[in-house]
DSSP file (Angstrom, degrees, kcal/mol; ACC not computed):
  #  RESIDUE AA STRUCTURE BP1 BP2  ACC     N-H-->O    O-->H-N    N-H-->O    O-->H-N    TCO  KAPPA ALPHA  PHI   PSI    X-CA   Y-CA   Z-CA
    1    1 A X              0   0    0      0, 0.0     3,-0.0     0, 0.0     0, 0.0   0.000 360.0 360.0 360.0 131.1  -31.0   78.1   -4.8
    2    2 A X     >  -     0   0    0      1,-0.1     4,-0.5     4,-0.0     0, 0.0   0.233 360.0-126.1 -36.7 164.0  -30.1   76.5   -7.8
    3    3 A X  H  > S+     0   0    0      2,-0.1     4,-3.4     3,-0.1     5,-0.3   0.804 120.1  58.6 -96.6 -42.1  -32.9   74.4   -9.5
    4    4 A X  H >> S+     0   0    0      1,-0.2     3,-9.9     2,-0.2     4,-0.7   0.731 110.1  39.6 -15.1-115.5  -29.6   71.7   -9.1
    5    5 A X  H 3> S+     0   0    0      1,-0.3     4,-1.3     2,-0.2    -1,-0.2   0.628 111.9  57.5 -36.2 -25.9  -29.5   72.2   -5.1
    6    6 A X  H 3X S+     0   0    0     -4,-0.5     4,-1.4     2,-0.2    -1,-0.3   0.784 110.4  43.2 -74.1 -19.0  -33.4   72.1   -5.1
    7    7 A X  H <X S+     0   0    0     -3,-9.9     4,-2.9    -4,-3.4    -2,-0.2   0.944 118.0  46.2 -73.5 -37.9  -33.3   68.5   -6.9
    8    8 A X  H  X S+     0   0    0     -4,-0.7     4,-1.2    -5,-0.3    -2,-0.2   0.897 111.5  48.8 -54.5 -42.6  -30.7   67.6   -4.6
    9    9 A X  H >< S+     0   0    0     -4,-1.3     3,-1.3     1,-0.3     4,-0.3   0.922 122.7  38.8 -59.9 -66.5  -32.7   69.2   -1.5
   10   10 A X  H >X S+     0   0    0     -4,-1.4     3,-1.4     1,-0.3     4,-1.3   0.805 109.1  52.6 -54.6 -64.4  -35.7   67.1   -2.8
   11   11 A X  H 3X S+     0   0    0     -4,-2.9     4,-3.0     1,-0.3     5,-0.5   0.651  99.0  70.4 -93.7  -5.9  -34.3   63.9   -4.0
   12   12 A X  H << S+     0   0    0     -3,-1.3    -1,-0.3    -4,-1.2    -2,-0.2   0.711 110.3  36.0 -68.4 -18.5  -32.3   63.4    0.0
   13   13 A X  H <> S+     0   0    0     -3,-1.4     4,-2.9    -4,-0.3     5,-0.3   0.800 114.9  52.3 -90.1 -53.7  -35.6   62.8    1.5
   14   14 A X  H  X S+     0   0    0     -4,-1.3     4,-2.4     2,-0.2    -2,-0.2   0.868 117.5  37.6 -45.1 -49.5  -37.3   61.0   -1.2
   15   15 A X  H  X S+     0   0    0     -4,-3.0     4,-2.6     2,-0.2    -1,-0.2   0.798 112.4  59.5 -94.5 -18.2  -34.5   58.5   -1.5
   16   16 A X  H  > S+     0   0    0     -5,-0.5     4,-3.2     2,-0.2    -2,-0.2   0.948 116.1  38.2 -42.9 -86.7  -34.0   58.5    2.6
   17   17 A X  H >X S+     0   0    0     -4,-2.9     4,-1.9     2,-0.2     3,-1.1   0.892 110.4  56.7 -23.9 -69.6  -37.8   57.4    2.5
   18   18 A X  H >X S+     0   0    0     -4,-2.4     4,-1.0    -5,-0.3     3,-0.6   0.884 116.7  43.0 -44.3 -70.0  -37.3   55.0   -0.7
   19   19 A X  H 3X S+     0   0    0     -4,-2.6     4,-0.9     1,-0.2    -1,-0.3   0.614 111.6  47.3 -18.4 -52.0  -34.7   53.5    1.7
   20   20 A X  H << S+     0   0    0     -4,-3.2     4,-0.5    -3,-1.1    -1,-0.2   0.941 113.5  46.9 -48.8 -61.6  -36.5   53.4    4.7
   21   21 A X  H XX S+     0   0    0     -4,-1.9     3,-3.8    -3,-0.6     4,-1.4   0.933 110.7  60.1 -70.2-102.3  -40.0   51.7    2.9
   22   22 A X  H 3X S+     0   0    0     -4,-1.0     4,-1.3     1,-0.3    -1,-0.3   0.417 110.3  42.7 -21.2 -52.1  -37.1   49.1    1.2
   23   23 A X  H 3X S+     0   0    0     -4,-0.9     4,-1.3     2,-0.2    -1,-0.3   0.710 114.7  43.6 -83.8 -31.5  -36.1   48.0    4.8
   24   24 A X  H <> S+     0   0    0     -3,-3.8     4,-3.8    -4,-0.5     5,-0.3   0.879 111.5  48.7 -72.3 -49.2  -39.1   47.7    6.4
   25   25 A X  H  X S+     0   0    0     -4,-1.4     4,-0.6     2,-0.2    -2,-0.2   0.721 116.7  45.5 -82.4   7.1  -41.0   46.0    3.9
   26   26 A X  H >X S+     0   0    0     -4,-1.3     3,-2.2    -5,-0.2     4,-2.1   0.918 115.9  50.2 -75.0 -61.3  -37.7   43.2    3.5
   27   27 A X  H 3X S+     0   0    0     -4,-1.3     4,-2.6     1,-0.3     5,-0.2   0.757 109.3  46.3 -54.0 -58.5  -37.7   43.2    7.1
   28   28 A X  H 3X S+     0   0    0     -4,-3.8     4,-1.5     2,-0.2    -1,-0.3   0.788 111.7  52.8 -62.4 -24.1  -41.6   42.5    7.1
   29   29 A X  H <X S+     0   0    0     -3,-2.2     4,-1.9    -4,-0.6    -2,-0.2   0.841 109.6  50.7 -54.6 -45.9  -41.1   39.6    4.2
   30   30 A X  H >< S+     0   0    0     -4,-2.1     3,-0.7     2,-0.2     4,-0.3   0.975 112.3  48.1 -70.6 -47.4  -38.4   38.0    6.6
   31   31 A X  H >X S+     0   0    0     -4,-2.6     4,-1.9     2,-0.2     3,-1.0   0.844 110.0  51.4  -9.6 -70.2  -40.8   38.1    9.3
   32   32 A X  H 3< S+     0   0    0     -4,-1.5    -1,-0.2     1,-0.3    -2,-0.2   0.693 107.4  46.2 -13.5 -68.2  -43.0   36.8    7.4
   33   33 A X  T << S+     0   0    0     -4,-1.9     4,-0.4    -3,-0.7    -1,-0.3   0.507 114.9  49.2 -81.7 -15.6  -41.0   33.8    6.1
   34   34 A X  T <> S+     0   0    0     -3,-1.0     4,-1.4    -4,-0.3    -2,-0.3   0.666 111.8  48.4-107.6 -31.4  -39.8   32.8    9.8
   35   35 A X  H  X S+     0   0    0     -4,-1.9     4,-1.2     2,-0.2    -2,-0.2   0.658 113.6  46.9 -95.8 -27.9  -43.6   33.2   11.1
   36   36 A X  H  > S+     0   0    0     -5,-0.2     4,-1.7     2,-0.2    -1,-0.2   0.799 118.6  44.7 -89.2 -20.5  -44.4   30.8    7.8
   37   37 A X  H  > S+     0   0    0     -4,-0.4     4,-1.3     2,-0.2     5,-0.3   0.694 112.5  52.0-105.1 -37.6  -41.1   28.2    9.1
   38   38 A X  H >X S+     0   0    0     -4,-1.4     4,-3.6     1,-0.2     3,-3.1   0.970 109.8  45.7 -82.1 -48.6  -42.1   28.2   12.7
   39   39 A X  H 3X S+     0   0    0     -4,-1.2     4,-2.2     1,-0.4    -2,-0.2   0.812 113.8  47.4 -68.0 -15.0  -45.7   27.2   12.2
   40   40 A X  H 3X S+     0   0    0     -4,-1.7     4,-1.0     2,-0.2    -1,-0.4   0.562 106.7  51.2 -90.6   8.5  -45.1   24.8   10.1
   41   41 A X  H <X S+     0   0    0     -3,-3.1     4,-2.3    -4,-1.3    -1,-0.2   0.661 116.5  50.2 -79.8 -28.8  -42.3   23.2   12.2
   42   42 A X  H  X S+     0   0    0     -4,-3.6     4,-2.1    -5,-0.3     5,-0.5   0.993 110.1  47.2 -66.8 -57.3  -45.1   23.5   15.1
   43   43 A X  H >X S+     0   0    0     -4,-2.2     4,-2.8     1,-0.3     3,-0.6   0.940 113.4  50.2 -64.9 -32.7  -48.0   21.8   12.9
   44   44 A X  H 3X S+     0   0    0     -4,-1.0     4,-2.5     1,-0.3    -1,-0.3   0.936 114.2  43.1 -79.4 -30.8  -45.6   19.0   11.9
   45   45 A X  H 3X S+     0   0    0     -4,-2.3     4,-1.4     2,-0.2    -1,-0.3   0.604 117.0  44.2 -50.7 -21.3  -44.5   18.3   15.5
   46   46 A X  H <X S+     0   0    0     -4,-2.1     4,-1.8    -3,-0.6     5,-0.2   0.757 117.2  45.1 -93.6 -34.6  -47.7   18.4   16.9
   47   47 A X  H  X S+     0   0    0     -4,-2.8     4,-1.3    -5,-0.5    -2,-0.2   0.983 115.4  47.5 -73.6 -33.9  -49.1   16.3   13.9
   48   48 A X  H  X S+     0   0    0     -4,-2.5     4,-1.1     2,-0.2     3,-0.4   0.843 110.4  62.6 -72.0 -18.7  -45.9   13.9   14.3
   49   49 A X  H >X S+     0   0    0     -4,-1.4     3,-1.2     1,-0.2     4,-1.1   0.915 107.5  34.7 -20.3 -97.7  -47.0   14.0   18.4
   50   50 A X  H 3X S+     0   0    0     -4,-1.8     4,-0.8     1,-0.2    -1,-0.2   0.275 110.3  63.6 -60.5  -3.8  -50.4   12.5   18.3
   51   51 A X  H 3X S+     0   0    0     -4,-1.3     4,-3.6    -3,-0.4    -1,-0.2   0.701 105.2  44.2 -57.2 -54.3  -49.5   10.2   15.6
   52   52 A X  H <X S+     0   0    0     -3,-1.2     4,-3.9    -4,-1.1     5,-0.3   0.958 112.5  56.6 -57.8 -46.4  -46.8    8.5   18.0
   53   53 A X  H  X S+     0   0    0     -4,-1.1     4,-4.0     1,-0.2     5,-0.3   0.930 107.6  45.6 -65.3 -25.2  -49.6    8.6   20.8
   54   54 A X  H  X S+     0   0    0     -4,-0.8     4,-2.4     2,-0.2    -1,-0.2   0.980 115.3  48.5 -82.8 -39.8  -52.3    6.5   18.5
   55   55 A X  H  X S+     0   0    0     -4,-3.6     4,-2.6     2,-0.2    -1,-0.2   0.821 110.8  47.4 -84.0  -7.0  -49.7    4.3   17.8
   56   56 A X  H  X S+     0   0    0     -4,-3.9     4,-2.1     2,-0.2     5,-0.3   0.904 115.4  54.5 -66.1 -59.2  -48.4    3.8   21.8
   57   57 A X  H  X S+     0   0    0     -4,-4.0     4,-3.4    -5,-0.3     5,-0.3   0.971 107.3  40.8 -57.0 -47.4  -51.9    3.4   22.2
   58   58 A X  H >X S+     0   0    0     -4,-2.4     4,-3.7    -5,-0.3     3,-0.9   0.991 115.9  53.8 -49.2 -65.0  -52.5    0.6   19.8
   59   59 A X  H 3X S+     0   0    0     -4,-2.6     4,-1.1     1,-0.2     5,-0.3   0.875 112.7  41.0 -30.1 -51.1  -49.3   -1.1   20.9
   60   60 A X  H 3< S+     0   0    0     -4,-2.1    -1,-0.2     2,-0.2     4,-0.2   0.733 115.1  54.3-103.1 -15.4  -50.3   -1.1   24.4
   61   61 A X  H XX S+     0   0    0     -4,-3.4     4,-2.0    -3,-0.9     3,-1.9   0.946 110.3  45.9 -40.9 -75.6  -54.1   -2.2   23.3
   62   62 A X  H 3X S+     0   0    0     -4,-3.7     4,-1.3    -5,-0.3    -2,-0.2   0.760 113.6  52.1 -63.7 -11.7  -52.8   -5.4   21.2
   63   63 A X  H 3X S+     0   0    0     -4,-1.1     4,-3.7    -5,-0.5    -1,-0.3   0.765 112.6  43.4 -92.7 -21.4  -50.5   -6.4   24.3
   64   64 A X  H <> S+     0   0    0     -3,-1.9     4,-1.5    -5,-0.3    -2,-0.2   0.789 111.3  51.6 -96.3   8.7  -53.2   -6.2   26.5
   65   65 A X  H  X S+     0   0    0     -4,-2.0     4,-3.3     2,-0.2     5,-0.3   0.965 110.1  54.2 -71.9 -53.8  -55.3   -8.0   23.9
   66   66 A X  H  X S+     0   0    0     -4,-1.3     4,-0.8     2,-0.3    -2,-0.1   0.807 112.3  39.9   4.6 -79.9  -52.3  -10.5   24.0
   67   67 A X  H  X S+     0   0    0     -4,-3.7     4,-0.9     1,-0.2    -1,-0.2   0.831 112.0  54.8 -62.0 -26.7  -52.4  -11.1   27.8
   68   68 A X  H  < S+     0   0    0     -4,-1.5     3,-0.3     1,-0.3    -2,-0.3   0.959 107.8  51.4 -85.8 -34.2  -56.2  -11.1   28.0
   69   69 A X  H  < S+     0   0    0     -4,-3.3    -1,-0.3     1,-0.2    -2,-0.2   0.887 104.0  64.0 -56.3 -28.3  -56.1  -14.2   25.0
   70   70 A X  H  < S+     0   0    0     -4,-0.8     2,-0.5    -5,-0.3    -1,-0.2   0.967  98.5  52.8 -48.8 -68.4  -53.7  -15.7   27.4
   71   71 A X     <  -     0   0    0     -4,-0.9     2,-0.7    -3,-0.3     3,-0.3  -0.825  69.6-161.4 -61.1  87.5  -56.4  -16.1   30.2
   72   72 A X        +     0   0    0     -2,-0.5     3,-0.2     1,-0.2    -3,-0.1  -0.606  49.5 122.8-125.2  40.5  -59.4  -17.9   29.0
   73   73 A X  S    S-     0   0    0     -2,-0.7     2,-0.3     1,-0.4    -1,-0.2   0.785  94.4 -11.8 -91.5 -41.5  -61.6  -16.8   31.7
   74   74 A X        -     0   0    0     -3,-0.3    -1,-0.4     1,-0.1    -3,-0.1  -0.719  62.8-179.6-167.5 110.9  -64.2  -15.2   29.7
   75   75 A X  S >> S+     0   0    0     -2,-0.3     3,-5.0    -3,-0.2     4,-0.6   0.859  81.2  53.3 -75.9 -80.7  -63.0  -14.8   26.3
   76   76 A X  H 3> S+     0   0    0      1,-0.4     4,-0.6     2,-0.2    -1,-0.2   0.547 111.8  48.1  -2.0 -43.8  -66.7  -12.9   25.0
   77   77 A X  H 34 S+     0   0    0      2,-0.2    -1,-0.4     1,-0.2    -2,-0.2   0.592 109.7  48.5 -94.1  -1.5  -66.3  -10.4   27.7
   78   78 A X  H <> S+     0   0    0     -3,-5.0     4,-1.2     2,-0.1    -2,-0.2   0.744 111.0  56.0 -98.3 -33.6  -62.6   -9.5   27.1
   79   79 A X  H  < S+     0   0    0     -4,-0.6     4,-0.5     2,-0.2    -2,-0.2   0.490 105.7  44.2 -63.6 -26.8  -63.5   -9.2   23.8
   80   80 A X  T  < S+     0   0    0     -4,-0.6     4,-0.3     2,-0.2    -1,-0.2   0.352 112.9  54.1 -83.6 -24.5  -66.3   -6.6   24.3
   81   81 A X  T  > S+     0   0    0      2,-0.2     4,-0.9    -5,-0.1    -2,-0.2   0.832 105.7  55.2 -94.7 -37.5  -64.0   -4.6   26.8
   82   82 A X  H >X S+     0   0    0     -4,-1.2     4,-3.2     1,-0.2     3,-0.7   0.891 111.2  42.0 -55.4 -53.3  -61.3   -4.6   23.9
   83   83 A X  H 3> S+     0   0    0     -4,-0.5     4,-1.6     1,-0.2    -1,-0.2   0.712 102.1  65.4 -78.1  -7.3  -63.8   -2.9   21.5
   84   84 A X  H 34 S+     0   0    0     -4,-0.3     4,-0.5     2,-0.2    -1,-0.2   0.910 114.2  38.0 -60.2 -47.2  -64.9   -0.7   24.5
   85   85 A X  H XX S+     0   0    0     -4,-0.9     3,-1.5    -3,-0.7     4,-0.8   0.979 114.4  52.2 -50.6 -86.7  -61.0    0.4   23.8
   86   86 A X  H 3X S+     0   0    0     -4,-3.2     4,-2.5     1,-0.2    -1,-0.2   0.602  94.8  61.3 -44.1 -44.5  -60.9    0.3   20.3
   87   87 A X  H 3X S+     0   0    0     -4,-1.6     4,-1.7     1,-0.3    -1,-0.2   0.803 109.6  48.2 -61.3 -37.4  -63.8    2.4   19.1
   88   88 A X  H <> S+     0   0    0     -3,-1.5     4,-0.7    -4,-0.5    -1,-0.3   0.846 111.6  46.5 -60.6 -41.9  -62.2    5.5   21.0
   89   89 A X  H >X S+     0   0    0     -4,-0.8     4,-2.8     2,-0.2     3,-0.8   0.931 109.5  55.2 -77.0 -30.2  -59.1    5.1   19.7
   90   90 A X  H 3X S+     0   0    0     -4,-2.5     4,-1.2     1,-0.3    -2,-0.2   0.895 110.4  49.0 -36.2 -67.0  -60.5    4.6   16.0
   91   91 A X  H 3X S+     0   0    0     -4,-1.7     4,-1.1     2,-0.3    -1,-0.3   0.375 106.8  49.5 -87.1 -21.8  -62.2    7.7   16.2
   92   92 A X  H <X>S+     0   0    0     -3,-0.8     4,-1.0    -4,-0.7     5,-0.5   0.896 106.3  56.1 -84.1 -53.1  -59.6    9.9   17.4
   93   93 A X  H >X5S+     0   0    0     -4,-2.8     4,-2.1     1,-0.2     3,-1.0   0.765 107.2  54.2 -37.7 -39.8  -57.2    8.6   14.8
   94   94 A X  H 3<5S+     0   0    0     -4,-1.2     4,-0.4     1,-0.3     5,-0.3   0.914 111.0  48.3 -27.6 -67.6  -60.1    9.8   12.4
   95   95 A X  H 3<5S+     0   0    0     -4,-1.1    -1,-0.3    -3,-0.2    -2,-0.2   0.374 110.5  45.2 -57.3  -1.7  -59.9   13.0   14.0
   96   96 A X  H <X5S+     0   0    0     -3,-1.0     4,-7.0    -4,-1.0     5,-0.4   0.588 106.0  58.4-105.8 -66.3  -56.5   13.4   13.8
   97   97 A X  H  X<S+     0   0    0     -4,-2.1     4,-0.8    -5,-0.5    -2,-0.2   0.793 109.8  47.2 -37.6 -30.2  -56.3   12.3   10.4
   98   98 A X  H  > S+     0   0    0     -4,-0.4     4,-1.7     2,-0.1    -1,-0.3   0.656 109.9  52.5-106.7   8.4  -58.9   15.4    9.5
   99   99 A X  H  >>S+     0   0    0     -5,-0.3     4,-2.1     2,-0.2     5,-0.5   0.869 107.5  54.3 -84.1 -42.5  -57.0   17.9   11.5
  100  100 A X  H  X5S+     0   0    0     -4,-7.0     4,-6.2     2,-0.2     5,-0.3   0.984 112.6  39.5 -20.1 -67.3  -54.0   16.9    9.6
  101  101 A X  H  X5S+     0   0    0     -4,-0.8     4,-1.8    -5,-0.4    -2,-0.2   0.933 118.0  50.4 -74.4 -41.5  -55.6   17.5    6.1
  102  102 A X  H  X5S+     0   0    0     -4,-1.7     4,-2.6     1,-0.2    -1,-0.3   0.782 114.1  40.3 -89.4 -11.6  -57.2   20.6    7.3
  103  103 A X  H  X5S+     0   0    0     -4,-2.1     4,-5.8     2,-0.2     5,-0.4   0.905 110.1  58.9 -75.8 -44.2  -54.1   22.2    8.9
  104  104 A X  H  X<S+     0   0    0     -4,-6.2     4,-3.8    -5,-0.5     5,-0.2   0.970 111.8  49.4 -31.5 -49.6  -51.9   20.8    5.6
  105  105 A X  H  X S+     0   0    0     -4,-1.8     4,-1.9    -5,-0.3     5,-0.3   0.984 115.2  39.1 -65.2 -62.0  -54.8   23.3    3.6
  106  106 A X  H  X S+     0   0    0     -4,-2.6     4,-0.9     1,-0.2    -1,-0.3   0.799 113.6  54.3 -80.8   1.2  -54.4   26.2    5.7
  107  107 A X  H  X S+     0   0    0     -4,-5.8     4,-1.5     1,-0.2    -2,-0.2   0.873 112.7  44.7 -68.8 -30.7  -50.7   25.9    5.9
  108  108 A X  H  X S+     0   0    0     -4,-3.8     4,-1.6    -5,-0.4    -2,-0.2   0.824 110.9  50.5 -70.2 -16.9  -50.6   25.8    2.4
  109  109 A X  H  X S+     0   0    0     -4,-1.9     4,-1.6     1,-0.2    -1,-0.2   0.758 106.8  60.9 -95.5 -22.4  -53.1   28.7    1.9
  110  110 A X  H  X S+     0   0    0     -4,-0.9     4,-2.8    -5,-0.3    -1,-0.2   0.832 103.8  47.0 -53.4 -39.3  -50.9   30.6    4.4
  111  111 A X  H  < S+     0   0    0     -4,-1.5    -2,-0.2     1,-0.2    -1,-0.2   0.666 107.1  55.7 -99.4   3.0  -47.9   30.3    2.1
  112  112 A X  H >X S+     0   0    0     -4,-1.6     3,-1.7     2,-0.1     4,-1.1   0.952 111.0  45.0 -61.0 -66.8  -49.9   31.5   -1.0
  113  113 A X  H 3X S+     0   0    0     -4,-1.6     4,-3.1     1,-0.3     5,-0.3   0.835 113.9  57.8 -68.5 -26.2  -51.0   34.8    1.0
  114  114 A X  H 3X S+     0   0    0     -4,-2.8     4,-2.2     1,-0.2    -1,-0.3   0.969 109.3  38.7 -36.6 -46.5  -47.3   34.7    1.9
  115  115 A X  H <> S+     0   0    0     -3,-1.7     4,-1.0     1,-0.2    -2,-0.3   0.577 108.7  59.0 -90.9  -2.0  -46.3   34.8   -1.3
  116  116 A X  H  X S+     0   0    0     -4,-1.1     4,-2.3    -3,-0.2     5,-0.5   0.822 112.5  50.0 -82.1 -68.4  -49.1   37.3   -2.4
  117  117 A X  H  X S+     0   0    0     -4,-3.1     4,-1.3     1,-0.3    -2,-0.2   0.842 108.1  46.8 -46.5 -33.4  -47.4   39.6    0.2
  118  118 A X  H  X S+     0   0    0     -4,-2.2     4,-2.8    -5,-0.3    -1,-0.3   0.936 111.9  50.1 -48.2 -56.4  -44.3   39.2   -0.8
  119  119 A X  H  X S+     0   0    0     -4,-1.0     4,-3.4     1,-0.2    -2,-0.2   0.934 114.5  47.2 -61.5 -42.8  -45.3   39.8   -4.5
  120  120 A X  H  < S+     0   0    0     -4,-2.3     4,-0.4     1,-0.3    -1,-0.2   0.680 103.6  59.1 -92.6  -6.4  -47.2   43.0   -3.5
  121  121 A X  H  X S+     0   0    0     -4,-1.3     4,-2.8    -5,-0.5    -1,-0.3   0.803 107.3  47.3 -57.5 -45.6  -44.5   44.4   -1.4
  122  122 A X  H  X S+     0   0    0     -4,-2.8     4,-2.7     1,-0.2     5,-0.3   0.916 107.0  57.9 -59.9 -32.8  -42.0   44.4   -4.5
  123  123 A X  H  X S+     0   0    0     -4,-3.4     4,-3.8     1,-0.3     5,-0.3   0.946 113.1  36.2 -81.0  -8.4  -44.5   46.0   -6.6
  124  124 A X  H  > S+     0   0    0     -4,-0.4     4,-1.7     1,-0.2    -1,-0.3   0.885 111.5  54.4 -95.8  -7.8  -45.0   49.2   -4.2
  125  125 A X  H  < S+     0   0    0     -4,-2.8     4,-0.5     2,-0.2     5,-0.3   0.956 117.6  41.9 -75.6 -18.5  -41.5   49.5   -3.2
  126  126 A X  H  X S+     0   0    0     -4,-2.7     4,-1.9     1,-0.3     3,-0.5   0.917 118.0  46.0 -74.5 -42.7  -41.3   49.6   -7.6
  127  127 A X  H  X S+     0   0    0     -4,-3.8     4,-3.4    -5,-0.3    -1,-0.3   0.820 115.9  46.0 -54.7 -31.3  -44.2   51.8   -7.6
  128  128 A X  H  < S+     0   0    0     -4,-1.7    -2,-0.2    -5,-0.3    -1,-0.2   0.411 117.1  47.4 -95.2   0.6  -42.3   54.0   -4.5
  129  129 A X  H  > S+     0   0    0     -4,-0.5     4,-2.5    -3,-0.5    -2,-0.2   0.662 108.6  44.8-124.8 -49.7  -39.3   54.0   -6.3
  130  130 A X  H  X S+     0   0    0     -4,-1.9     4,-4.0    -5,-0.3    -2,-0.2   0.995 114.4  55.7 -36.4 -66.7  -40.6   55.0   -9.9
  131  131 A X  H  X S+     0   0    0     -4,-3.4     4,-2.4     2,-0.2     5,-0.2   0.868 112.1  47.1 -40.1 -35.5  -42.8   58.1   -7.7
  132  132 A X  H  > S+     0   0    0      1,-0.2     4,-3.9     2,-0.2    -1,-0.2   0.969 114.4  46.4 -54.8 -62.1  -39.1   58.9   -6.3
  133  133 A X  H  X S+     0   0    0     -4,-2.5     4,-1.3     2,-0.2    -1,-0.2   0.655 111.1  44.8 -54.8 -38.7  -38.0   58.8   -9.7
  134  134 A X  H >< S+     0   0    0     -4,-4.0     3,-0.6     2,-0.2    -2,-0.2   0.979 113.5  59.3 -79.9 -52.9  -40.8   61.0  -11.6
  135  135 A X  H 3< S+     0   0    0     -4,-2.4     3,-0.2     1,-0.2    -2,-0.2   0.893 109.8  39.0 -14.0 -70.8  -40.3   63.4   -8.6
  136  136 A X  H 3< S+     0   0    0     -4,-3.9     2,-0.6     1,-0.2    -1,-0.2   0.870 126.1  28.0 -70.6 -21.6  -36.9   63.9   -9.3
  137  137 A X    <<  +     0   0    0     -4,-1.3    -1,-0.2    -3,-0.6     4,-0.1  -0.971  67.7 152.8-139.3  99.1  -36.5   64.1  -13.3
  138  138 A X  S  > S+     0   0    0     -2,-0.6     4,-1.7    -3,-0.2     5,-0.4   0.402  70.3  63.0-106.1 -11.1  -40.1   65.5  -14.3
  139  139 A X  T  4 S+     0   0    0      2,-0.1     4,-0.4     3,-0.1    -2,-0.1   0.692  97.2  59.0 -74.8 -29.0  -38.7   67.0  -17.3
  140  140 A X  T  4 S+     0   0    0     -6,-0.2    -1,-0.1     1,-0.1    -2,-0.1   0.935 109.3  39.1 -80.0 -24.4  -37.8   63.5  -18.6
  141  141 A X  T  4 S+     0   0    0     -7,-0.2    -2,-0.1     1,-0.1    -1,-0.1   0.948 121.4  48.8 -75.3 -45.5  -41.4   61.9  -18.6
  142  142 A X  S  < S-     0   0    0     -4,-1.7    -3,-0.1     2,-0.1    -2,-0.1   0.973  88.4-138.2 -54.7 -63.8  -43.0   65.3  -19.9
  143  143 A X        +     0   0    0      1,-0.5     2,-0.2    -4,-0.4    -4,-0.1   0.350  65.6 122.9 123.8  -7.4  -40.9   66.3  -22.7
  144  144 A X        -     0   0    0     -6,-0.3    -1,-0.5     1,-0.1     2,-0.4  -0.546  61.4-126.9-115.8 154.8  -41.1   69.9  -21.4
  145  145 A X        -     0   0    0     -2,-0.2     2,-0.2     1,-0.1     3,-0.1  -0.637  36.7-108.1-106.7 148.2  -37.8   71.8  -20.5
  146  146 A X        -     0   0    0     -2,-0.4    -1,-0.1     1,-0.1    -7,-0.0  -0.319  32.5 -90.1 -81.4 152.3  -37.9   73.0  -17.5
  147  147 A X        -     0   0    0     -2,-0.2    -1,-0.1     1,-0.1     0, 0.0  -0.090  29.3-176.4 -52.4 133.4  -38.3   77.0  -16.2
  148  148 A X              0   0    0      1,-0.2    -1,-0.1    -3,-0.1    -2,-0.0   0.035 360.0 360.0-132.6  65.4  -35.3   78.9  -15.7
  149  149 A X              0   0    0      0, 0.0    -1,-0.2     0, 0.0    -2,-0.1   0.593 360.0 360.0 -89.8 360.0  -36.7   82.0  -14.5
């Protein structure tokens, strides 16, 4: 064999590989990016969910607040039964409010590490693709002419 046909021999596997590595790791970026698009289509549905329900609850609070003002049977005790209502619902909206802010935080901190993964995927397929490259042409990086014994 030539030292030709032994780069060739060499470099069909090497850039096969290089190939491979390139396709998995876009494939794992798109993954990646659809896995970052679904959760956050989930968190914002979920968040716009219970959002709807505290304000169906309020609505259907103030109507019965409404009726009970109607009826002047014992305002003081309707009034006590109202806040019985309200405190719960206060307090979930509270709760709601910090599961918002803390999902916003780790969605965003998701799509940093996204984007860390992303970044560190280019640099080895540029690192796996340089190694290809010094593999095949080691005479250009050295300076040293190659054997021809």
């Amino acid at each position: 064999m030539t030292d030709t046909e032994n780069k060739e021999a060499t470099a069909r596997p090497i850039e096969a590989s290089s190939e491979t590595s390139q396709t998995l790791a876009e494939n794992l970026v798109a993954a990646q990016k659809r896995n970052l698009k679904y959760a956050q289509s989930v968190f914002e549905s979920t968040i716009a969910l219970l959002k709807d329900h505290v304000e169906s609850t309020r609505s259907l609070l103030e109507q019965w607040e409404q009726q009970a003002q109607k009826q002047p049977e014992d305002p003081g005790g309707v009034e006590s039964y109202f806040r019985f209502f309200r405190a719960p619902l206060s307090a979930y909206q509270q709760v709601i409010e910090v599961v918002e802010t803390a999902s916003k935080q780790s969605l965003e901190s998701f799509q940093k590490a996204a984007g860390s993964f992303e970044k560190a995927v280019q640099q080895g397929q540029k690192h796996l693709q340089e190694a290809g490259q010094r593999t095949l042409h080691p005479t250009e990086k050295s300076g040293k002419k190659p054997d021809t014994n």
